[in-house]
C-alpha positions as CSV (number, residue, x, y, z in Angstrom):
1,X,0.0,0.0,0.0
2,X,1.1,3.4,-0.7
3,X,0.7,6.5,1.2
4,X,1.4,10.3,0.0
5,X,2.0,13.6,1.7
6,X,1.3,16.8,0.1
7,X,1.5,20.0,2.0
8,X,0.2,23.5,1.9
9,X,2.1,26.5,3.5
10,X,-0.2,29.4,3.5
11,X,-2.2,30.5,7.1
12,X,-5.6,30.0,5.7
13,X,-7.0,27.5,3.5
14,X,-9.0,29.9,1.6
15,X,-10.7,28.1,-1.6
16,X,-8.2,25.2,-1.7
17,X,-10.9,22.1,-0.5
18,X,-12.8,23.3,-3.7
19,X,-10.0,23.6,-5.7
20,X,-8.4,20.6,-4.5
21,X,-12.3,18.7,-5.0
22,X,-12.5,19.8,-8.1
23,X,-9.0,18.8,-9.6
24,X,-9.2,15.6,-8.0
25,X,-13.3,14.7,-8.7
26,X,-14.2,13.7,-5.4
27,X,-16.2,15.5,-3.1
28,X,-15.5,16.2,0.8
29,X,-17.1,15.6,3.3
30,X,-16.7,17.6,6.8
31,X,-15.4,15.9,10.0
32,X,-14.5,16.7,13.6
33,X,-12.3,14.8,15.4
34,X,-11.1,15.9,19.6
35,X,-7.3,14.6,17.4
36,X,-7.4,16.3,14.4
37,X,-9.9,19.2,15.2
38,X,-11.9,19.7,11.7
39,X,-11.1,18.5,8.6
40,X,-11.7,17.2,5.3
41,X,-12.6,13.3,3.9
42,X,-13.1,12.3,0.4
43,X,-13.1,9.2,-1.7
44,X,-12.5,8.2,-5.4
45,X,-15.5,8.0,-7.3
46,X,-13.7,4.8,-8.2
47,X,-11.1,2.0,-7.2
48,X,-10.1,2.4,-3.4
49,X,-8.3,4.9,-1.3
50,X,-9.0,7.6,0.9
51,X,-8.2,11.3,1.0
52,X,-8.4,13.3,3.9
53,X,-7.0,17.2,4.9
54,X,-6.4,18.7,8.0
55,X,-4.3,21.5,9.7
56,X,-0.3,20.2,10.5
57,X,-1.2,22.2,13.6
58,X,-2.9,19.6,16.2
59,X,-2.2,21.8,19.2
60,X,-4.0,21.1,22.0
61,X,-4.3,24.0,24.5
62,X,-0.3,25.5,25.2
63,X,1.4,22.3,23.7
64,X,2.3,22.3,20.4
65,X,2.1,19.2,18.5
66,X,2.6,19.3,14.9
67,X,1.1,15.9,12.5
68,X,4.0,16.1,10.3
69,X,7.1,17.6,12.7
70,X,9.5,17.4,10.0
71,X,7.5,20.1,8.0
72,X,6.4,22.5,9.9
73,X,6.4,25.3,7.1
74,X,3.2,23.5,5.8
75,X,0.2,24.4,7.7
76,X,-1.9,22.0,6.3
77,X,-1.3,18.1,4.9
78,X,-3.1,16.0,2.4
79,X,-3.2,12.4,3.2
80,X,-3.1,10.3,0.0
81,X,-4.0,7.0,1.6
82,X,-4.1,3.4,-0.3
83,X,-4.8,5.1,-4.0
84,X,-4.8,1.9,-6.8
85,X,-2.6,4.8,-9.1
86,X,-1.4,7.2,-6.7
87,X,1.2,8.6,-9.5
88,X,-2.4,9.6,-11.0
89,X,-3.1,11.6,-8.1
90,X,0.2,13.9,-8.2
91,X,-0.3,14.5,-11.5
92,X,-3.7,15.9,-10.9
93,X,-2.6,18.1,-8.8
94,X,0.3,19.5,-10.5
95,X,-1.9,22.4,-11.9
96,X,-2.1,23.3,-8.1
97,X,1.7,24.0,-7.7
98,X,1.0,25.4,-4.1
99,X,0.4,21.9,-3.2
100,X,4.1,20.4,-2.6
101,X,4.7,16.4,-2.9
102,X,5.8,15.9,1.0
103,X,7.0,12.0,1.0
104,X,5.5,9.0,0.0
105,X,5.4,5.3,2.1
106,X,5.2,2.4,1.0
107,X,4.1,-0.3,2.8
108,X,3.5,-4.2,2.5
């Protein structure tokens, strides 16, 4: 299974869900979570995998805790999650060059 990392630097998400819906054909649905505070989950309209994005920023009154430590310039993530053609998914979203390719993880 393969897992992606994309992330977004800018302080406010602005239009990016619809943008990011739109380039990617699925639509969101809205969560909230007492771990990831509110946030974003779509599928494919088809094959399997999951999308799902949320704030880097899981702070939880004073202590900081960041979802990706490593990358803290980006203030908010998109999980690529068990995608049949992730490859597919990147290249979707290279007309959206605000979104940067993180890491990917592969595992068996």
């Amino acid at each position: 299974m393969i897992y992606d990392v994309y992330g977004y630097g800018e302080p406010s998400l602005g239009d990016q869900p619809g943008r990011l819906a739109e380039a990617l054909e699925v639509e969101w649905a809205t969560h909230e979570s007492d771990y990831r505070g509110v946030y974003f989950a779509a599928r494919p309209r088809t094959g399997a995998g999951k999308l799902r994005l949320q704030s880097n920023d899981l702070r939880d009154g004073d202590d900081e805790y960041l979802q990706e430590p490593d990358f803290p310039q980006y203030r908010y993530l998109l999980f690529v999650d068990k995608f049949d053609r992730p490859d597919e998914v990147r290249t979707r979203l290279a007309p959206l060059p605000q979104w940067r390719f993180l890491y990917r993880s592969v595992v068996d």
